[in-house]
VEXLO-192473 format. One line per field, with one value per residue (C-alpha): residue number from 1; y, x, z. Coordinates in Angstrom, 1 decimal. Example, Ala and Ser with C-alpha at 12.3 -4.5 7.8 and 13.67 -1.06 7.14 Angstrom:
REM VEXLO-192473
n <- 1; 2
py <- -4.5; -1.1
px <- 12.3; 13.7
pz <- 7.8; 7.1
END
This chain:
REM VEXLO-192473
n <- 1; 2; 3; 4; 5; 6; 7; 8; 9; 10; 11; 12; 13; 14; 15; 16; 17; 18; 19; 20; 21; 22; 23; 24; 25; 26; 27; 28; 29; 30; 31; 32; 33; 34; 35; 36; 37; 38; 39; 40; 41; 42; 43; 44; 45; 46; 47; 48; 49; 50; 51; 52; 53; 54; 55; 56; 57; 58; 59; 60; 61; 62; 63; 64; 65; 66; 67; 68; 69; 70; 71; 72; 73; 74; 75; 76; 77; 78; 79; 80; 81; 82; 83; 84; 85; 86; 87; 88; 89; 90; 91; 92; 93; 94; 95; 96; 97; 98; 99; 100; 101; 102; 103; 104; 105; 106; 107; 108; 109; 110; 111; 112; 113; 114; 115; 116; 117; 118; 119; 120; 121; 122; 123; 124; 125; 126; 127; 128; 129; 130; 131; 132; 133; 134; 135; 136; 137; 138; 139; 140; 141; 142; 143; 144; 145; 146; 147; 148; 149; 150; 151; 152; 153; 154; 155; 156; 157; 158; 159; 160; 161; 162; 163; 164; 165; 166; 167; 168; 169; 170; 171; 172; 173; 174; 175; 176; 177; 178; 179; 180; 181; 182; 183; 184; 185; 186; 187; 188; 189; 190; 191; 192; 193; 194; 195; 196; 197; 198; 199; 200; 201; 202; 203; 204; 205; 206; 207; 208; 209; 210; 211; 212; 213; 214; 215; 216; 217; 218; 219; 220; 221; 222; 223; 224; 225; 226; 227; 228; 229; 230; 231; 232; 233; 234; 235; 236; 237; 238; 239; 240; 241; 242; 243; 244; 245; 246; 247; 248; 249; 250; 251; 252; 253; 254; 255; 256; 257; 258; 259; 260; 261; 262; 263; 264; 265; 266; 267; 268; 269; 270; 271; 272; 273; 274; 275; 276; 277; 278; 279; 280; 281; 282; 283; 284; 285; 286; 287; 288; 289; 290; 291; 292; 293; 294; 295; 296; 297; 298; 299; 300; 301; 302; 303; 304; 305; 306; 307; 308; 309; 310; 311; 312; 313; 314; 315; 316; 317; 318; 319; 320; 321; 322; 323; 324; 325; 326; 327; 328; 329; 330; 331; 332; 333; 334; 335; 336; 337; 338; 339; 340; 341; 342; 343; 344; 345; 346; 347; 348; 349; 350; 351; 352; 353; 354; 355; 356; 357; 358; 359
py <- 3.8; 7.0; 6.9; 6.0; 9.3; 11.3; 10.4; 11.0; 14.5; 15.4; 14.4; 12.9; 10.0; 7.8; 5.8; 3.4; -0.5; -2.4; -5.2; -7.9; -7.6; -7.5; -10.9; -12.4; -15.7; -16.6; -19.7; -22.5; -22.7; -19.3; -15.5; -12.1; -10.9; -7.6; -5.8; -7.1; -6.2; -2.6; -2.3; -4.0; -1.2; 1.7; 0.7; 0.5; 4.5; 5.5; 3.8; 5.6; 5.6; 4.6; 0.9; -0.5; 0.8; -0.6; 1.6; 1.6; 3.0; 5.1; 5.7; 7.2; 4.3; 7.4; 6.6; 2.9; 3.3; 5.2; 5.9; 2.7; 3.3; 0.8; -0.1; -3.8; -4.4; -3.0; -5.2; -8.3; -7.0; -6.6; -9.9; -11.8; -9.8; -11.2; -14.6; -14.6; -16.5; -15.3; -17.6; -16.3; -18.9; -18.8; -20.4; -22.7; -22.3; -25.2; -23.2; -25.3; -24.0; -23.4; -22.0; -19.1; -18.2; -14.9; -12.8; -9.0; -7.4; -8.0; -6.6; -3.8; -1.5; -0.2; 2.5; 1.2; 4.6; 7.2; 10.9; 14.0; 12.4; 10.9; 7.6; 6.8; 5.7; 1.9; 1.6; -1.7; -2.9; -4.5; -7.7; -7.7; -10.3; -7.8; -5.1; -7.0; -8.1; -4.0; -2.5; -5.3; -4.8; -3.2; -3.0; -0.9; -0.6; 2.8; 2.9; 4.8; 5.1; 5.8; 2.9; 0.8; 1.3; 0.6; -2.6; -5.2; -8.3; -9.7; -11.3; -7.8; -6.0; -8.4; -8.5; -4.5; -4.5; -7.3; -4.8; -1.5; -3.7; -4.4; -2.0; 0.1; -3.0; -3.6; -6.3; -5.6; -9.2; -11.6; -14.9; -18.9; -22.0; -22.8; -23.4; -19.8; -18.2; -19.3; -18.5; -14.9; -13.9; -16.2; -18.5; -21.7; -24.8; -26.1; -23.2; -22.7; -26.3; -26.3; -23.0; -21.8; -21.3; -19.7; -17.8; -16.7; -16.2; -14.4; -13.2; -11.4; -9.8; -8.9; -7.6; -5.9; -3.9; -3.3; -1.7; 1.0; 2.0; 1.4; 3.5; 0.4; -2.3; -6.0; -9.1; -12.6; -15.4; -19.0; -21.6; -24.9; -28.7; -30.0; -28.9; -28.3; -24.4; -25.1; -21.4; -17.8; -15.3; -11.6; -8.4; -4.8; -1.7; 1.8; 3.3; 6.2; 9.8; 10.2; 6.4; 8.1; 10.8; 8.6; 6.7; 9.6; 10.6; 6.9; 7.3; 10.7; 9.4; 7.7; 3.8; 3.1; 2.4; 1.4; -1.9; -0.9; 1.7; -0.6; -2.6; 0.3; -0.5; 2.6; 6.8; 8.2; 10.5; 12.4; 13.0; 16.2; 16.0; 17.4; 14.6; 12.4; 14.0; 15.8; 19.7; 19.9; 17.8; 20.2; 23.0; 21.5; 20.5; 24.2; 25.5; 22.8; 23.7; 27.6; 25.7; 24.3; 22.4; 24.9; 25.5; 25.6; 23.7; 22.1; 23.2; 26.3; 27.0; 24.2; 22.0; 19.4; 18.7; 18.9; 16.2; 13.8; 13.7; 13.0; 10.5; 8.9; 9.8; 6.7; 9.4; 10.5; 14.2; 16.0; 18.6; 15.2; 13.7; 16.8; 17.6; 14.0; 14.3; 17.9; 16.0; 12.8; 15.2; 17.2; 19.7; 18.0; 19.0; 22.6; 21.4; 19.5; 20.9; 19.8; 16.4; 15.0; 16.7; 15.7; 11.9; 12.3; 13.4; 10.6; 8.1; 9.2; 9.2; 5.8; 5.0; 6.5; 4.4; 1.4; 1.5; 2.9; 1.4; 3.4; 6.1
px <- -15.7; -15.7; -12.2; -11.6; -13.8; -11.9; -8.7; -9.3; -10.4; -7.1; -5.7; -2.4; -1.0; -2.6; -5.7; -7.4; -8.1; -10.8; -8.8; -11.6; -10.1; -6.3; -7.4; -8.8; -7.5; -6.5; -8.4; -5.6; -3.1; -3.6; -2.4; -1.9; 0.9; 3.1; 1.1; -2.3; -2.1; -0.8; -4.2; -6.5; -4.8; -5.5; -8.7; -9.7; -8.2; -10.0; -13.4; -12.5; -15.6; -18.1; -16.3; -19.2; -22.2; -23.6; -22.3; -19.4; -15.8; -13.4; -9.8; -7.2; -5.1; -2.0; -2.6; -1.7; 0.8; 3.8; 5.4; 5.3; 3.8; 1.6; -1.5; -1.1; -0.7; -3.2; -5.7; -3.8; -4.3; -8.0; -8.3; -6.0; -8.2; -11.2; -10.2; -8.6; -10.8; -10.8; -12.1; -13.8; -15.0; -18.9; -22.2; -24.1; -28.0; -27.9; -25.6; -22.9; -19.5; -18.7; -16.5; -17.5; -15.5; -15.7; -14.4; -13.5; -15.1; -17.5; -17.1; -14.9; -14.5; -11.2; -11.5; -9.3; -9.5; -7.1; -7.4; -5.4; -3.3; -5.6; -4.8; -8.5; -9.9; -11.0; -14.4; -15.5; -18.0; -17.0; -19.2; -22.1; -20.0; -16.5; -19.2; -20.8; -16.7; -16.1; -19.2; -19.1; -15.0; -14.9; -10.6; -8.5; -5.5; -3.6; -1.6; 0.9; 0.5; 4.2; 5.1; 2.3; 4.1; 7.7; 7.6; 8.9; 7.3; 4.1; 4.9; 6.5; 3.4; 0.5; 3.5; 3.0; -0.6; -1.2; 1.7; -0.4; -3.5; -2.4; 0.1; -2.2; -3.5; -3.1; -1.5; 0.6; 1.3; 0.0; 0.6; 0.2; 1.1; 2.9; -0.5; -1.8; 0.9; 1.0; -2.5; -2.1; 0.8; -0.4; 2.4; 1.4; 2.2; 4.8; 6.9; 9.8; 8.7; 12.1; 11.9; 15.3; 14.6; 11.0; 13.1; 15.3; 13.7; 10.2; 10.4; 14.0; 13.6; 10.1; 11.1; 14.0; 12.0; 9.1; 12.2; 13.0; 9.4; 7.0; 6.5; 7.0; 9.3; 8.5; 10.2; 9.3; 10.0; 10.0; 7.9; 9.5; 8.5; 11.9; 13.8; 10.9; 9.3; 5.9; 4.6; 5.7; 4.9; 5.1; 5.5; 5.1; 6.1; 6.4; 9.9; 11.2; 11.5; 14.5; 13.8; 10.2; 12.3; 14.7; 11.7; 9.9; 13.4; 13.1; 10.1; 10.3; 13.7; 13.2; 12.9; 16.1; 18.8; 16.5; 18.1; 21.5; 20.5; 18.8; 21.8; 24.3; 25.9; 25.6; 25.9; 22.2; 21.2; 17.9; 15.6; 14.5; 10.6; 9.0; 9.9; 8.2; 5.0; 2.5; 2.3; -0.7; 1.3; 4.6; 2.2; 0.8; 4.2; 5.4; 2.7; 3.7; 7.6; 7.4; 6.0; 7.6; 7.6; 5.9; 8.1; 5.1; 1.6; 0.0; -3.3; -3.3; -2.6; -1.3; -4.4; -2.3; -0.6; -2.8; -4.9; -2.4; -1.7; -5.3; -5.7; -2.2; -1.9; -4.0; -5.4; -2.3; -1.5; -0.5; 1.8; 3.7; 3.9; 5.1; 7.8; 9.2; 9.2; 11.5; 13.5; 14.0; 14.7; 17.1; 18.9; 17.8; 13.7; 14.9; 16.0; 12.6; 9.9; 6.5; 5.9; 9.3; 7.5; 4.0; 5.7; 8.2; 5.5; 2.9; 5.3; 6.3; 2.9; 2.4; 5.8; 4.5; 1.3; 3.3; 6.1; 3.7; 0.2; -2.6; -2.9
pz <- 2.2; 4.1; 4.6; 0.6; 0.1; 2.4; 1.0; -2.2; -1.7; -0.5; -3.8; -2.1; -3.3; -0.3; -0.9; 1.0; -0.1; 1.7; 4.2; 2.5; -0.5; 0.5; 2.6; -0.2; -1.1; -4.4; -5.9; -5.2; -8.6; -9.3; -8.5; -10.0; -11.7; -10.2; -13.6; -12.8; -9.2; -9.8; -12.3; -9.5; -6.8; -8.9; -9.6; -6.1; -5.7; -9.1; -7.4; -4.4; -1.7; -4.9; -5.1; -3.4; -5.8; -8.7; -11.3; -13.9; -12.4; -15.5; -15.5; -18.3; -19.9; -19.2; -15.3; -16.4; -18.7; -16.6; -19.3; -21.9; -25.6; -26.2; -24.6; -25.2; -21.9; -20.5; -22.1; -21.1; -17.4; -17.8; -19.1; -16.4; -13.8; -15.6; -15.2; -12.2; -9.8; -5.7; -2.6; 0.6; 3.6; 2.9; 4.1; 1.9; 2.0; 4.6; 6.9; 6.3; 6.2; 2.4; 0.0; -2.6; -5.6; -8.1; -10.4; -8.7; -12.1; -14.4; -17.2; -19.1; -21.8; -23.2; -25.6; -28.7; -30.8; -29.9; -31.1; -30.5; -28.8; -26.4; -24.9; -24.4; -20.9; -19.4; -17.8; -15.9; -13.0; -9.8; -9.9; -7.2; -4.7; -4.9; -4.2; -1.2; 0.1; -0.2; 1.4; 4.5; 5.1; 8.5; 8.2; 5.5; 4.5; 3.5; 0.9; -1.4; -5.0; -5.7; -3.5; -5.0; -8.3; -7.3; -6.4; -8.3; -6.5; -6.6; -3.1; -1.8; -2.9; -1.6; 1.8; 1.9; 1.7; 4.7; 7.0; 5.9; 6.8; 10.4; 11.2; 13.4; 15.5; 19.0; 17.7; 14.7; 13.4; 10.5; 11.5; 9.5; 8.2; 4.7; 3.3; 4.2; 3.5; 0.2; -0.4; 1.2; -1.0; -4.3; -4.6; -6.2; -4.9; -6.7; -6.9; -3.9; -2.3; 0.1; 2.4; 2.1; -1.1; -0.2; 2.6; -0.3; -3.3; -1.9; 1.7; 1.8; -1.5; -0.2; 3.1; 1.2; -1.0; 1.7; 3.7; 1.3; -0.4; 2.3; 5.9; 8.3; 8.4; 8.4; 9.9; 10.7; 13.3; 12.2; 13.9; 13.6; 14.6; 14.9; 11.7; 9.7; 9.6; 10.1; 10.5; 10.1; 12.3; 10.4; 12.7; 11.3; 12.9; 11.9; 11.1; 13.0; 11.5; 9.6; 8.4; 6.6; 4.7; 3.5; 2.1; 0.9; -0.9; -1.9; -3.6; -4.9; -7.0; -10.6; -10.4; -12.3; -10.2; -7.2; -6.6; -6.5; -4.0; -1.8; -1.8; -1.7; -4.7; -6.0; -4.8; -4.9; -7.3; -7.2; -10.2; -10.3; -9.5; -12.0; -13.7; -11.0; -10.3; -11.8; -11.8; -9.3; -7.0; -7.6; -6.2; -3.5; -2.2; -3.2; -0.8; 2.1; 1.9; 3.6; 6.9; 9.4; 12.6; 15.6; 18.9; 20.8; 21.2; 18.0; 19.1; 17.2; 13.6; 13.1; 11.0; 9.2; 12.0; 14.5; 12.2; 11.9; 15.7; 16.0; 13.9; 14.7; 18.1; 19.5; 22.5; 23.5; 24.9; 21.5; 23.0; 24.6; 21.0; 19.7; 22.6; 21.9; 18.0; 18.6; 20.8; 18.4; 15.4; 17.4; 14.7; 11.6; 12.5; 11.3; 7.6; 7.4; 5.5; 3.0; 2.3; 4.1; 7.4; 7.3; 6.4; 9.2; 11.5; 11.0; 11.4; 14.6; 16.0; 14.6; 16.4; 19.7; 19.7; 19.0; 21.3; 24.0; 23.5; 23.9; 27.2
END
């Protein structure tokens, strides 16, 4: 929750989700649609470090919409969410091994008069067991909003959020057996019974999409008992710098024409960004663009950066990080500036801790 505070102060478009909810199985025969999980994401960034208290949590039905003219929708979100039940491993009051199921809210209001053009807010309450799952979780997840929003998968989505959940791990790997994979990602269990067609149908188009929106990459090694695939084995590590600006590109270009692009079908136009992103977000990029990479140490006059190594860095010497970032950039670190830097940046510290472990 202090992290989920602190992000959202920045007012970039990363936000924290606690990793109990991202684990959080789905009661068997059920899921959440791609919608339903977009609305269940931004709640989560609109709660922000408050998602743990007993109050009521208010966002603008405009932050839901992206674009579409009805609100129709969104109350068919609110009410899959509503009766969507979750499952946690739980003690009964014997001590025995048990299973608890719940709803993640409790109730909602949608405003249903508009005026002046006002597209009215939602307000709901996180029920007190989501609130107890949030305030105990000890692991999150960061996210992206943009990239949170771009996918077009249920499975790809709910696949990003378990890689951002264990990306920075000494161990960066989710591993199971059919069973718990199909309870991690919500696929029910008569849907893709033969694997090739699971292989197919959810995990390349997952890791496909994962691949161009999110900041690592994901892959997977198949555990077999004779012919049969018995478990999967998910690794995630954190792309290299010019990989994060062509994601940041990625996601800074309108969603239409995303799939071609991912599979090349297509040369790639960019949408200017005001059309993208909101005008605060224009100016804080506009203030980020003048700066550039320093020649020397980091340990001066250099905040943002400095930060990021910090945080990133896993212990390492920064200067050391820095001096093999300049070297790995080579000529294009000069062209690199705002948002495509900072990106560029983190990922390489990520990629530093990852290749190297920790000093």
């Amino acid at each position: 929750m202090r992290v989920a505070t602190a992000l959202k102060a920045k007012g970039t478009d990363e936000f924290a989700k606690p990793g109990s909810i991202i684990e959080v199985k789905f009661v068997k025969g059920e899921s959440l649609s791609l919608t339903a999980s977009r609305l269940l994401a931004l709640m989560i960034l609109a709660a922000g470090g408050d998602a743990w208290a007993d109050r009521p949590h208010r966002m603008r039905k405009a932050d839901i919409r992206r674009g579409h003219k009805g609100n129709e929708r969104i109350s068919d979100m609110l009410e899959e969410l509503h009766r969507t039940l979750f499952a946690v491993d739980d003690r009964s009051w014997r001590g025995k091994k048990a299973t608890l199921r719940f709803s993640l809210i409790s109730r909602s209001r949608e405003e249903t008069e508009e005026e002046g053009g006002e597209a009215g807010w939602i307000e709901w309450e996180f029920t007190p067991d989501a609130r107890r799952l949030i305030q105990a979780s000890e692991t999150y997840a960061v996210l992206n909003r943009q990239a949170v929003l771009g996918f077009r998968s249920s499975y790809a989505l709910k696949l990003y959020e378990l890689g951002a959940l264990r990306l920075h791990r000494r161990q960066a790997t989710w591993r199971g057996d059919m069973q718990a994979l199909r309870a991690a990602l919500g696929i029910p269990p008569d849907v893709y019974a033969d694997f090739a067609q699971l292989r197919r149908k959810v995990l390349e188009k997952a890791r496909a999409e994962i691949d161009q929106l999110a900041h690592f990459r994901v892959d997977w090694r198949e555990i077999r008992q004779g012919r049969k695939v018995t478990e999967l084995e998910f690794s995630f590590e954190p792309k290299g710098a010019p990989e994060v600006i062509e994601t940041v590109d990625e996601l800074d270009r309108h969603s239409a024409g995303r799939a071609p692009r991912r599979e090349k079908q297509v040369e790639e136009v960019v949408a200017p960004l005001s059309a993208i992103v909101a005008p605060g977000q224009i100016r804080e990029r506009a203030k980020a663009e003048d700066g550039e990479f320093p020649a020397g140490t980091l340990r001066f006059g250099a905040n943002d950066l400095l930060t990021i190594a910090q945080d990133h860095g896993g212990g390492w010497d920064i200067d050391l990080i820095a001096d093999g970032f300049r070297q790995h950039m080579g000529d294009r670190l000069q062209k690199v500036r705002g948002a495509k830097l900072i990106a560029a940046w983190k990922g390489f510290c990520e990629g530093w801790v990852n290749r190297r472990g920790r000093p």
